[in-house]
C-alpha atoms as one frame of an Amber mdcrd trajectory, in Angstrom:
protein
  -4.247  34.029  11.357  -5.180  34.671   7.863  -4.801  33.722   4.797  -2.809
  34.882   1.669  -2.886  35.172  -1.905   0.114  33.413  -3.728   1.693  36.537
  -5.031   3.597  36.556  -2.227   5.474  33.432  -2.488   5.038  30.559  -0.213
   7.464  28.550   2.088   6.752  25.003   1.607   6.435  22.892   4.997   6.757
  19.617   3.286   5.206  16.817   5.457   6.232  12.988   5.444   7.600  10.883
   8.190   6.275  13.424  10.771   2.438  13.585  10.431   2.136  16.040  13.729
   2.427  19.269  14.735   4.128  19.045  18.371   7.817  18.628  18.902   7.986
  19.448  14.706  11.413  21.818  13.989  10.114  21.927  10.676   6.764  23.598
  11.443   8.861  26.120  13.692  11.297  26.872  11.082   8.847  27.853   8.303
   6.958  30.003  10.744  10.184  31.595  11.034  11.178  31.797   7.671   7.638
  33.668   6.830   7.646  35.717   9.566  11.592  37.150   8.605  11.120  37.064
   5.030   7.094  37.563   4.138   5.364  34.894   2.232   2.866  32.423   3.416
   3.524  29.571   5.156   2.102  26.011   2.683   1.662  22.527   4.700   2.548
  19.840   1.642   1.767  16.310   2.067   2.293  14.751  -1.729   1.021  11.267
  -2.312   2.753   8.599  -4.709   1.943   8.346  -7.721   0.502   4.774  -7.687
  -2.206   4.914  -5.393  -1.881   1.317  -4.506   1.153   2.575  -2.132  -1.722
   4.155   0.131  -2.776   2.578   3.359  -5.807   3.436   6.102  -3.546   3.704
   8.692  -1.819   6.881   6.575  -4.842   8.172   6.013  -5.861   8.280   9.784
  -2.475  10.141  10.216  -3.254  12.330   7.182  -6.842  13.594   8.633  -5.805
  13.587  12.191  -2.869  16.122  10.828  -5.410  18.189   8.638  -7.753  18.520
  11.991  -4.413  19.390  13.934  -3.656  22.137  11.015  -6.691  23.724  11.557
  -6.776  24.361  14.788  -3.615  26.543  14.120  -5.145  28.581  11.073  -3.585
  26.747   8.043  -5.276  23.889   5.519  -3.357  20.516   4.461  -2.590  20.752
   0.776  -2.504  17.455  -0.888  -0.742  16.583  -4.367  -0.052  13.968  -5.868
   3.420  12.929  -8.408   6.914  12.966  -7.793   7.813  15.663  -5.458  10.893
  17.525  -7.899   6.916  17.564 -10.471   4.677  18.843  -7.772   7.274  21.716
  -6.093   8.246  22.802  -9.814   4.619  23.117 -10.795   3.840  25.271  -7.546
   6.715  27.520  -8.102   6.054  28.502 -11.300   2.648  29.264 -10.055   3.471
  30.533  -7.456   6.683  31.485  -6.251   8.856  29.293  -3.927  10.421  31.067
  -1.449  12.042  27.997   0.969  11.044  24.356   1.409  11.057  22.587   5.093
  10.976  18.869   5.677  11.834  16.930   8.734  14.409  13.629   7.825  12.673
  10.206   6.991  13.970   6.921   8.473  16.036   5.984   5.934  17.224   7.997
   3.191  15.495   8.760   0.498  16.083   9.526  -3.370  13.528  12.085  -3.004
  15.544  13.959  -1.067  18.074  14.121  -3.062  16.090  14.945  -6.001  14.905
  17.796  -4.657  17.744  19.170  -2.947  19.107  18.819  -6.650  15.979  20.716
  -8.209  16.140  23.729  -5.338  20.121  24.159  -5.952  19.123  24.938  -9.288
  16.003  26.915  -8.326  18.348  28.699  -6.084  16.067  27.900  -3.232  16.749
  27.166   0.417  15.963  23.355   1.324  16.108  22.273   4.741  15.973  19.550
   6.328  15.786  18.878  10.178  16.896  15.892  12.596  14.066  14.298  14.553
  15.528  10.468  15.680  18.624  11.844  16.816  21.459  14.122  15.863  24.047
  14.152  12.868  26.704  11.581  13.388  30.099  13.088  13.860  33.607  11.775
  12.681  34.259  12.359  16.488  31.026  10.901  17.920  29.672   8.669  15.251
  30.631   5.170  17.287  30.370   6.552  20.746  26.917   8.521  20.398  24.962
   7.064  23.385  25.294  10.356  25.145  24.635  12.338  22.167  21.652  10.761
  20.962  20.630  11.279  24.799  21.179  14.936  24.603  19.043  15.347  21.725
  15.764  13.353  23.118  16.305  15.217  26.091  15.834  18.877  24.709  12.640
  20.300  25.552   9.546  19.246  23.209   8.323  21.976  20.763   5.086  23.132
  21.236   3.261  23.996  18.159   3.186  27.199  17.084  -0.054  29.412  15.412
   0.522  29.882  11.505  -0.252  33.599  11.416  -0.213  33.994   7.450  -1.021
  30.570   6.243  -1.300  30.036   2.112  -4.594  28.982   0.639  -3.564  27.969
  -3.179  -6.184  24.855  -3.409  -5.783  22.519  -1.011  -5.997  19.516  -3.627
  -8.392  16.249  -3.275  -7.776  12.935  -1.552  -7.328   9.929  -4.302 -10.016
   7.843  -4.750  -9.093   5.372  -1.754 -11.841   2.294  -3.273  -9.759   2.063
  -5.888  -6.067   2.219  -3.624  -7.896  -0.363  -1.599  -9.023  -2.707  -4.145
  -7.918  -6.176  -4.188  -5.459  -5.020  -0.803  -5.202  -6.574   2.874  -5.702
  -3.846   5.170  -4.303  -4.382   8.675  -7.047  -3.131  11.552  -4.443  -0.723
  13.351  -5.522   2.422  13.712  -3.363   5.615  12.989  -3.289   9.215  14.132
  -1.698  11.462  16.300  -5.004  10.979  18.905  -4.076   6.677  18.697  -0.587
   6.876  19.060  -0.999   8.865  22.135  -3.437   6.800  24.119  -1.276   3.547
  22.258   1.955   5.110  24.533   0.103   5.739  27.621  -1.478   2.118  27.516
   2.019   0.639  26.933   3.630   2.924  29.965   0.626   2.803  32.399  -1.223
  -0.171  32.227  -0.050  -2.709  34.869   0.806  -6.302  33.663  -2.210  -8.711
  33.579  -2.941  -9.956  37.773  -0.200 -12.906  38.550   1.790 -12.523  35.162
   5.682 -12.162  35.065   6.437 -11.456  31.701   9.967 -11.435  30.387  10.707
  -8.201  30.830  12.713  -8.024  27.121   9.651  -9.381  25.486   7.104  -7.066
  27.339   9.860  -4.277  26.282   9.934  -5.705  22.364   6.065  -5.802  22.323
   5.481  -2.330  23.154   7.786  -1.212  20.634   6.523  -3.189  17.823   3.105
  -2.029  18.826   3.975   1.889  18.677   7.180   1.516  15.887   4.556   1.656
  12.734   3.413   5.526  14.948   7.059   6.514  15.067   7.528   5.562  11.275
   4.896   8.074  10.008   5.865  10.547  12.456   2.372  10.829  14.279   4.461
  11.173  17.516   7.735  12.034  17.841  10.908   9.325  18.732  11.676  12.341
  21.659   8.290  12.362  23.129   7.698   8.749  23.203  12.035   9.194  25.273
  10.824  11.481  27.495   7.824   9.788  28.231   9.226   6.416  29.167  11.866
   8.146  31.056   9.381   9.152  33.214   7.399   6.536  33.525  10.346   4.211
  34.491  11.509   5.950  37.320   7.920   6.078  38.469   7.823   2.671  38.642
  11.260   2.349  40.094  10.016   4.460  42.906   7.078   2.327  43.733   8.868
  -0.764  43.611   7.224  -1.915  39.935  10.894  -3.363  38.821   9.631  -5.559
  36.321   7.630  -3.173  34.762  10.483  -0.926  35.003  12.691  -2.853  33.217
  10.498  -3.631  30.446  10.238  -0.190  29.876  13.942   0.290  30.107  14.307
  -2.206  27.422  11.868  -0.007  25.790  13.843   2.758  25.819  16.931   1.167
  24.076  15.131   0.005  21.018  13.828   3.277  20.429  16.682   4.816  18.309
  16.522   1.411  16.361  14.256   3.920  14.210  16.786   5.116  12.215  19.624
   2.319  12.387  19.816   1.761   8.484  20.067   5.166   8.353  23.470   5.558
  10.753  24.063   1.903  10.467  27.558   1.383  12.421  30.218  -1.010  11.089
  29.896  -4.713  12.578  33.541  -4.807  14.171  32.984  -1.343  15.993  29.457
  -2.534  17.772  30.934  -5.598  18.543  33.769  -3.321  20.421  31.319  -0.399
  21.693  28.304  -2.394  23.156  28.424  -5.160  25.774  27.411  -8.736  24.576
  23.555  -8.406  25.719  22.939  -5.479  24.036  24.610  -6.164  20.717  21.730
  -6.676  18.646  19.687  -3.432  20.309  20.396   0.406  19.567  22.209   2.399
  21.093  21.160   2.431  24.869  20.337   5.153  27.069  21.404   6.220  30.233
  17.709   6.734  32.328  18.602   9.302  34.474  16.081  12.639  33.582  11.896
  12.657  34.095   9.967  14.306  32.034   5.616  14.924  31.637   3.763  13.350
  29.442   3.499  13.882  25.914   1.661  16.747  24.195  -1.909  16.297  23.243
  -3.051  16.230  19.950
């Protein structure tokens, strides 16, 4: 790894819902993109504007994905503004050559604003799938199996940044004033927290003589890890792939309880992105069987898989 002066332009890998570096198509991509095309390869994270919007538990994520970034030869660069602002300012200072960005749970007028402002720019804006894959006209009210295909794909490992840019990383905003006056919850975040959170909810044992509903054990663990899945610290496919495997552990050793809380798990996990793909009333009503009409779409448990990536 080293780094670059800007002359060369820079390929943006913009970072929001996905604070991580493992299983991240976006990270891959940009490699890519620098290694085909030249450049340097920028890791964006660009705050709101009003800093009241900020949270601790996005900071943990924030510094957990800085420490994560370094460890593969390239430096967070923080801005703050309206993204169309911050991407215009940096290309006329330096020279936009592409802009990554994994998609968010729901959609997002930012994303449209900038795919707006690189059309004109005449820049290359991707964006990549990470709760699932595009809905279909074919598939798009029978996707069980495809959204099972796409958590089943192998996990991507994350890659060194051999030529990462290093055009001031930017400051962090002056969190005693985002805090001020604000109820901060005591959850922690990071990549480091929501694995250990996952392997707590898949391999700790119920409490000695408990037999808890197995839909409410399920609904617990999920609430507990969704706020992780939100910001992206781990991915919706290793969290799959992990509870997969853990399920048919416990189905082996006779655990069915536990199995089945897990298994009901599993189906609220691409509940992550329902406003996003939201499917018309009268067609769930005909697609999903009554006890499952107010979950996701469910999965078929049927693959095993390790254990996530570390940090």
């Amino acid at each position: 790894m080293f780094y670059i002066c800007s002359m060369t332009g820079l390929h943006i890998l913009w970072f929001r819902s996905d604070l991580r570096v493992h299983d991240h198509a976006a990270l891959r991509a940009v490699c890519h993109s620098a290694a085909r095309d030249g450049g340097a390869v920028m890791a964006l994270y660009v705050f709101p504007e009003n800093e009241r919007e900020l949270d601790v538990f996005l900071m943990d994520g924030l510094r957990d994905l800085q420490a994560a970034l370094d460890r593969r030869g390239a430096q967070l660069h923080l801005r703050q503004g309206h993204p169309v602002e911050v991407l215009s300012e940096l290309h006329r200072q330096h020279r936009i050559l592409s802009v990554h960005t994994h998609e968010t749970p729901t959609q997002m007028q930012s994303d449209r604003d900038v795919e707006a402002w690189a059309m004109r720019a005449g820049l290359p804006f991707r964006v990549y799938q990470q709760y699932g894959p595009l809905p279909t006209p074919n598939d798009f009210f029978d996707s069980d199996s495809s959204w099972e295909s796409f958590m089943a794909e192998p996990r991507r490992e994350a890659p060194e940044i051999e030529v990462a840019a290093n055009v001031g990383v930017g400051a962090w905003p002056d969190m005693d004033r985002a805090f001020a006056g604000s109820e901060q919850s005591g959850a922690k975040g990071g990549r480091a927290e929501a694995i250990k959170l996952l392997r707590t909810l898949l391999g700790a044992a119920p409490p000695a003589g408990a037999s808890p509903s197995a839909g409410q054990s399920g609904d617990a663990a999920f609430a507990a890890l969704r706020p992780h899945l939100l910001l992206g610290t781990v991915s919706v496919r290793e969290v799959w792939q992990a509870a997969i495997s853990a399920r048919q552990t416990y189905l082996r050793s006779g655990h069915e309880i536990r199995a089945a809380m897990i298994a009901s798990f599993i189906e609220l996990l691409p509940s992550i992105h329902a406003d996003k793909y939201r499917r018309s009333e009268p067609m769930r009503r005909r697609h999903y069987p009554a006890q499952a009409r107010d979950r996701a779409v469910g999965t078929q448990m049927r693959l095993g898989f390790m254990e996530p990536n570390g940090r």
